[in-house]
C-alpha positions as CSV (number, residue, x, y, z in Angstrom):
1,X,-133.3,133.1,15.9
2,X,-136.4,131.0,16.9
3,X,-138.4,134.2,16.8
4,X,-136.9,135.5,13.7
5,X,-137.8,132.3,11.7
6,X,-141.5,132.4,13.3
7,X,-142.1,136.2,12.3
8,X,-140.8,135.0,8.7
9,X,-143.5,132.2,8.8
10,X,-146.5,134.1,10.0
11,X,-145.9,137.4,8.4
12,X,-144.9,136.0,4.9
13,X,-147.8,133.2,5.4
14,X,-145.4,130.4,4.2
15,X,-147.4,128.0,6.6
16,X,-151.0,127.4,7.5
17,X,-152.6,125.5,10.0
18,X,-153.0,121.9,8.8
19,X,-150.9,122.3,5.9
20,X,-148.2,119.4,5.4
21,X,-145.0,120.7,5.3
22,X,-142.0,118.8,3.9
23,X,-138.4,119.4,4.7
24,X,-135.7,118.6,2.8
25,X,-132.7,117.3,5.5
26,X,-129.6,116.6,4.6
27,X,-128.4,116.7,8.3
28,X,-126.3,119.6,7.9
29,X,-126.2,122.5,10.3
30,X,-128.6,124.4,7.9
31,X,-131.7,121.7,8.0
32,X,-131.1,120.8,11.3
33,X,-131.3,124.2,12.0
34,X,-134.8,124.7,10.4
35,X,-136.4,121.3,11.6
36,X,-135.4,121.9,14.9
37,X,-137.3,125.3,14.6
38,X,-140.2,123.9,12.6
39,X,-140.5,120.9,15.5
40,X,-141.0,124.3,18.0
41,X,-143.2,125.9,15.7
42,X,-145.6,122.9,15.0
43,X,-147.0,123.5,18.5
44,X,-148.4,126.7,18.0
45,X,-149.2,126.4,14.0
46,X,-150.5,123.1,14.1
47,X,-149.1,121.6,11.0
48,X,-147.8,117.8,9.6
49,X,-144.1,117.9,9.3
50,X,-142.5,115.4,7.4
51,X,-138.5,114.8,6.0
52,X,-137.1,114.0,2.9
53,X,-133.2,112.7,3.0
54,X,-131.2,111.9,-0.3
55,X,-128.0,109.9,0.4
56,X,-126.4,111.2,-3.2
57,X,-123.6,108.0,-2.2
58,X,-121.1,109.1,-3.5
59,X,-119.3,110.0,-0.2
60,X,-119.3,106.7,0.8
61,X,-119.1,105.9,4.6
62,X,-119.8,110.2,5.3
63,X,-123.2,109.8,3.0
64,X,-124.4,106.8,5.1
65,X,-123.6,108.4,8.5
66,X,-125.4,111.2,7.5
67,X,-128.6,109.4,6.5
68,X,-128.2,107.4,9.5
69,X,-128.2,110.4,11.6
70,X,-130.8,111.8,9.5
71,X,-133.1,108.5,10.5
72,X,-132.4,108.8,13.8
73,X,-133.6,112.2,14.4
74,X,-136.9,112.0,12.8
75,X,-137.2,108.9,15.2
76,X,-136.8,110.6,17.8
77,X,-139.6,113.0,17.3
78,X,-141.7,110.8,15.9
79,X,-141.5,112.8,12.1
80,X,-142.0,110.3,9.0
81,X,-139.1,110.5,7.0
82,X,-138.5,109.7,3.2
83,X,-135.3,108.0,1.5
84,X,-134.0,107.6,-1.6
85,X,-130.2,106.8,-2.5
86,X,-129.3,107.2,-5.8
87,X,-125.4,108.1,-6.8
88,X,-125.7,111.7,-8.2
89,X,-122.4,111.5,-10.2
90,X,-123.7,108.4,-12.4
91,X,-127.1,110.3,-13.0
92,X,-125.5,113.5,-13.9
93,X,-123.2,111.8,-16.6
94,X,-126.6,109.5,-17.8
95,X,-127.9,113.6,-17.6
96,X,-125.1,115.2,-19.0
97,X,-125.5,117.6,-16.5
98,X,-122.8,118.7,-13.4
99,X,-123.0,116.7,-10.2
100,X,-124.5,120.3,-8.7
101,X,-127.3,120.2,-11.0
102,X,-127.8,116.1,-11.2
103,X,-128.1,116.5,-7.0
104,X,-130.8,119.2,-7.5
105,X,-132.8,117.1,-10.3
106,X,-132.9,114.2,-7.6
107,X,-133.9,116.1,-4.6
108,X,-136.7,118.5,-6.0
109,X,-138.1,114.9,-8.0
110,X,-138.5,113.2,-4.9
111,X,-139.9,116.1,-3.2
112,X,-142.2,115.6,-5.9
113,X,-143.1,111.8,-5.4
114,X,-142.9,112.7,-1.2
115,X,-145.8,115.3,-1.9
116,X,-148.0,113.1,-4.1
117,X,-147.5,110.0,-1.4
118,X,-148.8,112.4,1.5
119,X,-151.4,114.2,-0.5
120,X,-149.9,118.0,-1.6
121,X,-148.3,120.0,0.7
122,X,-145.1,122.3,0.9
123,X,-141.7,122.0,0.6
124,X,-139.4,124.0,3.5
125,X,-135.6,124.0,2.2
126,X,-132.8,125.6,4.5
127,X,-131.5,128.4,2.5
128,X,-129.9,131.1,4.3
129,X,-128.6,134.8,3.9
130,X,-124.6,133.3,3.1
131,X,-126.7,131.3,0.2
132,X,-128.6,133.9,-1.1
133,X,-125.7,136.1,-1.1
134,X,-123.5,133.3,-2.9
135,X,-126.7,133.0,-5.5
136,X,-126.5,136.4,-5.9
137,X,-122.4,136.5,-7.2
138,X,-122.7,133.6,-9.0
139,X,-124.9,135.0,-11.2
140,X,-123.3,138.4,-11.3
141,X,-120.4,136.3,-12.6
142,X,-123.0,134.8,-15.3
143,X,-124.3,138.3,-16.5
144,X,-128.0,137.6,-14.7
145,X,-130.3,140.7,-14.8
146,X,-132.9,141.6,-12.6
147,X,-134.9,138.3,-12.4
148,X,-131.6,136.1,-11.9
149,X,-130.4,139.1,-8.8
150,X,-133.3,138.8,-7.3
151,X,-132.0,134.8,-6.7
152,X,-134.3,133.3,-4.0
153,X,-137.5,134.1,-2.5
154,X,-139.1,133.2,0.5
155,X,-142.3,131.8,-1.2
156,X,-142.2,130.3,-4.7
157,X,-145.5,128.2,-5.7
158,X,-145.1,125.2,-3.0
159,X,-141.7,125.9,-1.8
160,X,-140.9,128.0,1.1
161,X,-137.3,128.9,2.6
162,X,-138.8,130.4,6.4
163,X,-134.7,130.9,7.4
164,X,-133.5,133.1,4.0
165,X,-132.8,136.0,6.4
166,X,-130.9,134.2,8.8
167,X,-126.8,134.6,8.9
168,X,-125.2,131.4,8.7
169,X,-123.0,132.6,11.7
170,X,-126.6,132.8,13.8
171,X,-127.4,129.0,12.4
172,X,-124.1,127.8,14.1
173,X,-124.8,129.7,16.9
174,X,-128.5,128.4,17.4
175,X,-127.3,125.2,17.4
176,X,-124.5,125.0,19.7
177,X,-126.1,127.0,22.4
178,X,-129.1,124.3,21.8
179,X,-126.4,121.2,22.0
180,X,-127.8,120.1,19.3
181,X,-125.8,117.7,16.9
182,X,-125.5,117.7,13.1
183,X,-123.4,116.7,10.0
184,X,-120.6,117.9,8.5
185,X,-120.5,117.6,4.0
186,X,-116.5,118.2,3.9
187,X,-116.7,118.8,0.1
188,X,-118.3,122.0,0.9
189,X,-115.0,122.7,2.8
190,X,-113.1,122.1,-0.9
191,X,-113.1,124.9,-3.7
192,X,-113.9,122.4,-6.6
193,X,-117.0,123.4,-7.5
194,X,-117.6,127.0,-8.5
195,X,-119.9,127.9,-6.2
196,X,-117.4,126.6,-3.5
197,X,-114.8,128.5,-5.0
198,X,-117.4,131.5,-4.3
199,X,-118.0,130.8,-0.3
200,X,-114.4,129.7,0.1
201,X,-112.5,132.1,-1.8
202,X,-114.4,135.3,-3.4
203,X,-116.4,136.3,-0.5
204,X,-113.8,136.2,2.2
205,X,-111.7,138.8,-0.3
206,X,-114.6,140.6,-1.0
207,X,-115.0,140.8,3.0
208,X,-111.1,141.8,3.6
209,X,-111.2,144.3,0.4
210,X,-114.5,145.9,0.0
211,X,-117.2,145.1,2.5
212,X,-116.9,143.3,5.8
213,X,-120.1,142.9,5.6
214,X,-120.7,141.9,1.6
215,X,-123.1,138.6,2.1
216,X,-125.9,141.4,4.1
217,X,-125.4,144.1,1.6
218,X,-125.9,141.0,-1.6
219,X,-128.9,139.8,0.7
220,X,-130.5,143.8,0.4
221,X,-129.4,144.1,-3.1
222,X,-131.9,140.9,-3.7
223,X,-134.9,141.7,-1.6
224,X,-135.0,145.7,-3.8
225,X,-134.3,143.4,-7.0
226,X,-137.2,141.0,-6.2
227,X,-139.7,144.7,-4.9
228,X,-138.6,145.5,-9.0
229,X,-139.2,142.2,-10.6
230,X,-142.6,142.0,-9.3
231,X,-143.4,145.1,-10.9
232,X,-142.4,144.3,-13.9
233,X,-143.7,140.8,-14.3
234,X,-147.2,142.9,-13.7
235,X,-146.4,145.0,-16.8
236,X,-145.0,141.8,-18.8
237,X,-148.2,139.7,-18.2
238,X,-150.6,142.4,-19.5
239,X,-147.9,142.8,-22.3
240,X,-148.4,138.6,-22.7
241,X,-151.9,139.0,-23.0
242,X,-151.9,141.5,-25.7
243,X,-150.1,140.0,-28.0
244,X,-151.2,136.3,-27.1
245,X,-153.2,134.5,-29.9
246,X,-153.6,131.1,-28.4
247,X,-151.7,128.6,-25.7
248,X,-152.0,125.2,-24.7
249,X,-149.6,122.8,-23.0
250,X,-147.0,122.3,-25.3
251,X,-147.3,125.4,-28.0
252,X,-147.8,129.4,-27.6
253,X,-148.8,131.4,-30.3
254,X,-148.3,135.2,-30.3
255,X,-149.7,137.8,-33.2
256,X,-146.3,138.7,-35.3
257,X,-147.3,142.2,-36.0
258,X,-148.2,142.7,-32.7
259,X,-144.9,141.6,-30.8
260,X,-143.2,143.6,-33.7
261,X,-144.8,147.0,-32.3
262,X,-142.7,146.2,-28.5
263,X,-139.4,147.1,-28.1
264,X,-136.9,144.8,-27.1
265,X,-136.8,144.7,-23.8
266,X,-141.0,144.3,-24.2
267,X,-140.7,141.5,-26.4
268,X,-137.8,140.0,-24.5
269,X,-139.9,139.7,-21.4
270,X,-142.9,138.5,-23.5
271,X,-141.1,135.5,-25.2
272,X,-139.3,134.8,-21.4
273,X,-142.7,134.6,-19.9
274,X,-144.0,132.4,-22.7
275,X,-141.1,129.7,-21.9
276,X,-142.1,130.2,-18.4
277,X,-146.1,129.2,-19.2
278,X,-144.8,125.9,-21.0
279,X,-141.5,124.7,-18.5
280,X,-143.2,125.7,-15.1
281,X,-139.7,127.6,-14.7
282,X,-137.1,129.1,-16.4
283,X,-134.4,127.4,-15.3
284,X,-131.4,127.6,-17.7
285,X,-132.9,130.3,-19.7
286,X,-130.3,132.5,-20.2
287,X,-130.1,136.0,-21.4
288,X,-128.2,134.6,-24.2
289,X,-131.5,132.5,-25.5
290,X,-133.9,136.0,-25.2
291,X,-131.5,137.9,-27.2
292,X,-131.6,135.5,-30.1
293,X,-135.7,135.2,-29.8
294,X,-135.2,139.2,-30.1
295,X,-133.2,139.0,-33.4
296,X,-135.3,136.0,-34.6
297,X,-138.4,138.6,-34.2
298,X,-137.3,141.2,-35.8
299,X,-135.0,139.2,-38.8
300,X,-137.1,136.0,-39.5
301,X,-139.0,135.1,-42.4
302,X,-142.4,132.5,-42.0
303,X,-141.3,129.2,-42.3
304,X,-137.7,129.5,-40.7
305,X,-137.7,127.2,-36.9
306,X,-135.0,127.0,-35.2
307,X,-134.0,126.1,-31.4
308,X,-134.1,128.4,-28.9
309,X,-132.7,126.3,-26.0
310,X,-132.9,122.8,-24.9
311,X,-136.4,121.7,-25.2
312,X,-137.9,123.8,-27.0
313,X,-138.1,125.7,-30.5
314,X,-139.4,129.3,-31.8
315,X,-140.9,129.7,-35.5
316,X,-142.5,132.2,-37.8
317,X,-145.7,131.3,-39.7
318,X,-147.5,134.0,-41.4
319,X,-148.5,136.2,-38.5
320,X,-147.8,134.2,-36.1
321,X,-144.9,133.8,-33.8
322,X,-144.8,130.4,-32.2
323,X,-142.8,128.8,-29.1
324,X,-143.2,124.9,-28.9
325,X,-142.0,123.0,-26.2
326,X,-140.5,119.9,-27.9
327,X,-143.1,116.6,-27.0
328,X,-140.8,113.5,-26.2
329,X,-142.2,110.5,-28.2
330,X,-145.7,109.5,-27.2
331,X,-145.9,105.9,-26.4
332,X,-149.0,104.1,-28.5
333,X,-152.3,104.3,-26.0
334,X,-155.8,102.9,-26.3
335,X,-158.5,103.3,-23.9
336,X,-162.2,101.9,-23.5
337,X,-165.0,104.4,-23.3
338,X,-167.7,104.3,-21.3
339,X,-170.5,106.6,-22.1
340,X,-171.5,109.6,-19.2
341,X,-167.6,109.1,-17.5
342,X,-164.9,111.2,-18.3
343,X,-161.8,109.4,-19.7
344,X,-158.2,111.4,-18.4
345,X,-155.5,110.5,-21.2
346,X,-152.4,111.5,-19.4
347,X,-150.1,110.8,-22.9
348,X,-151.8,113.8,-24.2
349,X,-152.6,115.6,-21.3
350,X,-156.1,115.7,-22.1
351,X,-159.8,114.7,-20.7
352,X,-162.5,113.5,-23.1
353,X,-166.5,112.6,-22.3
354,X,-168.6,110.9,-24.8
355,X,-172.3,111.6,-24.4
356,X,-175.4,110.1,-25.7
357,X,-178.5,112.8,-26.8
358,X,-182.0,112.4,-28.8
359,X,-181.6,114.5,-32.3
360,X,-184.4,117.0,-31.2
361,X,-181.6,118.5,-28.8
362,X,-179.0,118.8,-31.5
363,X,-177.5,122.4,-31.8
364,X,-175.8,123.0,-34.7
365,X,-174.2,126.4,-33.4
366,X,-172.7,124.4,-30.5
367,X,-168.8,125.1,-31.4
368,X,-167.4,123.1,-28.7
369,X,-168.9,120.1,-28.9
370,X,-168.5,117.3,-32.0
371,X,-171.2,115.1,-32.8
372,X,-171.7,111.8,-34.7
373,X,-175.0,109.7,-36.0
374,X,-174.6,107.4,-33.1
375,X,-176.5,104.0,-34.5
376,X,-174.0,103.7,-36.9
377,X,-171.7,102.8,-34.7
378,X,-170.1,99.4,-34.7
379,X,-169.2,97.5,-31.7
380,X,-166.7,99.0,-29.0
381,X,-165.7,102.9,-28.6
382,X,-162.2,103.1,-27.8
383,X,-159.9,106.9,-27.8
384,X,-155.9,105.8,-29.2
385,X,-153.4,107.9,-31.2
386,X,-152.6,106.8,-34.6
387,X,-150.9,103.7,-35.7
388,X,-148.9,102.6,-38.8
389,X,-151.9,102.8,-42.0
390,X,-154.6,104.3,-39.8
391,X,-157.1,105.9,-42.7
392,X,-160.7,107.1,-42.6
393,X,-163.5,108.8,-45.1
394,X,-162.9,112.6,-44.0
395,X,-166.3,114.4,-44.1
396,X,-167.2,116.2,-47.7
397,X,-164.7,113.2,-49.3
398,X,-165.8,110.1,-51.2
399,X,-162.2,108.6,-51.2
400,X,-160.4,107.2,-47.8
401,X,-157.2,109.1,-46.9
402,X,-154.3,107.8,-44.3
403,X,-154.0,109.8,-41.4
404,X,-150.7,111.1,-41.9
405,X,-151.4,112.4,-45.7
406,X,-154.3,114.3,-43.6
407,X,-151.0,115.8,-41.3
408,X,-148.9,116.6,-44.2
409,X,-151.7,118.2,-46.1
410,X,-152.7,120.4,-42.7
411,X,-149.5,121.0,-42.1
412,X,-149.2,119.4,-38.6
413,X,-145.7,119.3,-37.2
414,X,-144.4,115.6,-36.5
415,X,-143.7,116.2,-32.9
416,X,-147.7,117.0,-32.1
417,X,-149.2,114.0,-34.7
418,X,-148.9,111.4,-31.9
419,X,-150.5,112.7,-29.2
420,X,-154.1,113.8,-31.4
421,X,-156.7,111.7,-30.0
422,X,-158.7,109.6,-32.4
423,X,-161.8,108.1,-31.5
424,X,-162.6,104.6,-33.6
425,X,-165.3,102.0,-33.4
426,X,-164.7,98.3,-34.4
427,X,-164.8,98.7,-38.1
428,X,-164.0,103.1,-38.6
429,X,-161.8,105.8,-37.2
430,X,-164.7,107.8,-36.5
431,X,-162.9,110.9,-35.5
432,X,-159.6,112.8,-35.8
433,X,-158.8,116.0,-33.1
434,X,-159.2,119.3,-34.6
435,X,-160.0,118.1,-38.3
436,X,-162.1,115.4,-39.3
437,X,-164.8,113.5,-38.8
438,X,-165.6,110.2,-41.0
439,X,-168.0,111.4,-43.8
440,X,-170.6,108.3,-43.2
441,X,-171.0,109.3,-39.4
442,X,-172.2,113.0,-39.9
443,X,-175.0,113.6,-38.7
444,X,-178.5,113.8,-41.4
445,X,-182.4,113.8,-41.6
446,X,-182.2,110.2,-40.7
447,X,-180.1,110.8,-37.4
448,X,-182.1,109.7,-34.3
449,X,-179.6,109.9,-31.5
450,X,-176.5,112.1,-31.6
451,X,-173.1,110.9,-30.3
452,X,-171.2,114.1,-28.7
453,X,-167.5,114.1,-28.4
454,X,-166.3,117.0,-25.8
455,X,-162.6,117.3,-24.8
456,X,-160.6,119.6,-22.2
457,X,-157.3,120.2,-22.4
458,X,-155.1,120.4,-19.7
């Protein structure tokens, strides 16, 4: 099996030399499995192998003994290991999620933090053929199409699963004929959770029924479904592209007319692939959500929003068709700005540089830059979002306005009014993202030195 895992690493290119590689251990026959096989490999592959280990507590004595085990093997090959305990039935009810899912949130976050302490890497999680095969009948059972039966890959972004192949019945094997100890998780020996019920209860039946050998066939099924899906996510991206208007983080904006002209299952796969740009995944996206985006397409009238799924919300404007991804409230920020040196806001997920240049280089057809008379500036430069009674001049205006009159007139939705970047002196708001300058800081024949605003979002 040694060999098997190798060829998967090499040929599929899940791991480089020098690259560091975390693995998730739990201390089950699985992970042990992999780490075991990932200690071998490290030899010839010369890589940094880390562990990650979550004791989810709530099997009291069991979860502790399994951590403790866990800590004692990465001792005893020297491998620096990661813990966090955190009880994964209080977090899924503060979620309002299933214990399943609240586990999953916890691991793959402190993955995350495990990555960012060591400096990038990839994560190596023991999926096997019995688990893809499960993956694959419980979303039968949910109605999945081709994306959801293509479950797992080997290679997704920074995660890598080098034993997906591998029979469970081979793990077991591997391990005993090794001596080599590991942990047993005796809920995954009760049907109370459905994807128990699936390993415990379905698949034997479907083995005694139908096919004795089910879990490969499932595992084949997959591999075709995932040749397919790459296909199609070729013909869906130049699709996306055609009928894309604009995209940033949080918003994508589609021509109307345009993603009227695609069929369904076009514009389906369009709007999926949207979600996808602003979540990082589609997790929990269900067919369900793309057949109401369908109807909302082809029924809706401009001005009608509604909510597509948790998190975010499709609208009609004119010709435009518009997915937001909901912004959580942006907490009140205020940072000094110091001239030449770009300034990161991470509340708005944006970079800003302020720069200093003699009026004779001014270009007026510059669209991507914004500039200011610069000796009318008062005091300190600082970049904020909006507080209660902010108000300015706005350029071409004699009158001063409040920000949020200049929102409702533009029609800027609420969610995206706190996280537009301002830029203020110590008397003015001098400037306001994407529409207004202050009238008294434009620049004129008496302008000696231009101040120029230049932002990039991320």
């Amino acid at each position: 099996m040694y060999n098997l895992v190798k060829q998967n690493i090499i040929e599929r290119n899940l791991i480089e030399q020098g690259d560091n590689v975390l693995i998730g251990l739990s201390g089950g026959p699985d992970s042990v499995f992999l780490f075991h096989n990932l200690i071998k490999l490290k030899a010839d592959l010369s890589f940094n192998l880390y562990a990650s280990h979550v004791n989810h507590m709530y099997r009291g004595e069991d979860a502790q003994h399994d951590e403790d085990f866990v800590r004692s093997l990465c001792s005893k090959y020297g491998v620096k290991l990661f813990v966090r305990r955190k009880h994964a039935g209080e977090y899924a009810r503060e979620l309002k999620v299933t214990e399943e899912e609240a586990g999953r949130i916890l691991r793959y976050g402190f993955f995350k933090d495990n990555l960012d302490e060591i400096g990038a890497g990839k994560i190596a999680v023991a999926h096997n053929l019995n688990d893809q095969a499960e993956t694959v009948l419980q979303r039968i059972i949910r109605g999945s199409g081709i994306d959801g039966l293509s479950a797992m890959s080997f290679k997704k972004d920074n995660l890598i699963r080098p034993m997906l192949n591998v029979p469970k019945s081979e793990v077991l094997n591997y391990l005993h004929e090794n001596n080599y100890d590991y942990c047993i998780d005796k809920t995954n020996l009760h049907d109370i959770y459905g994807r128990n019920k699936i390993r415990l209860n379905l698949i034997p039946y479907l083995e005694e029924s139908f096919n004795p050998n089910i879990q490969s066939a499932l595992y084949r099924m997959s591999e075709a479904m995932e040749r397919d899906k790459k296909i199609i996510e070729k013909y869906t991206e130049l699709k996306f592209n055609e009928v894309l208007n604009e995209k940033s983080v949080n918003r994508v904006i589609f021509d109307m007319n345009k993603l009227k002209c695609l069929d369904q299952g076009e514009s389906g796969r369009v709007v999926r692939r949207a979600i996808e740009e602003l979540k990082g995944n589609t997790v929990n996206i269900e067919m369900k959500h793309i057949d109401y985006a369908i109807d909302f397409i082809k029924n809706g009238t401009t001005g009608k929003k509604i909510n597509l799924s948790e998190g975010f919300t499709i609208e009609i404007s004119y010709d435009n068709f518009i997915i937001n991804k909901i912004i959580e409230n942006v907490p009140n920020f205020q940072y000094n700005i110091v001239l030449n040196s770009p300034i990161y806001i991470p509340e708005a997920e944006k970079t800003i540089i302020l720069t200093v240049t003699d009026v004779s280089e001014f270009d007026r057809e510059d669209k991507d830059s914004i500039s200011l008379d610069y000796d009318l500036i008062k005091g300190n430069l600082v970049v904020r979002n909006r507080r209660a009674g902010d108000s300015m001049i706005p350029c071409g205006m004699t009158g001063r306005k409040k920000i949020k009159d200049i929102f409702i007139d533009l029609k800027i939705p609420a969610e995206e009014r706190d996280s537009k970047l301002i830029i203020a002196d110590d008397d003015n708001i001098l400037w306001l993202e994407d529409f207004r300058i202050h009238n008294s800081f434009k620049v004129s024949s008496s302008t000696k030195k231009i101040l120029n605003i230049n932002r990039r979002k991320h």
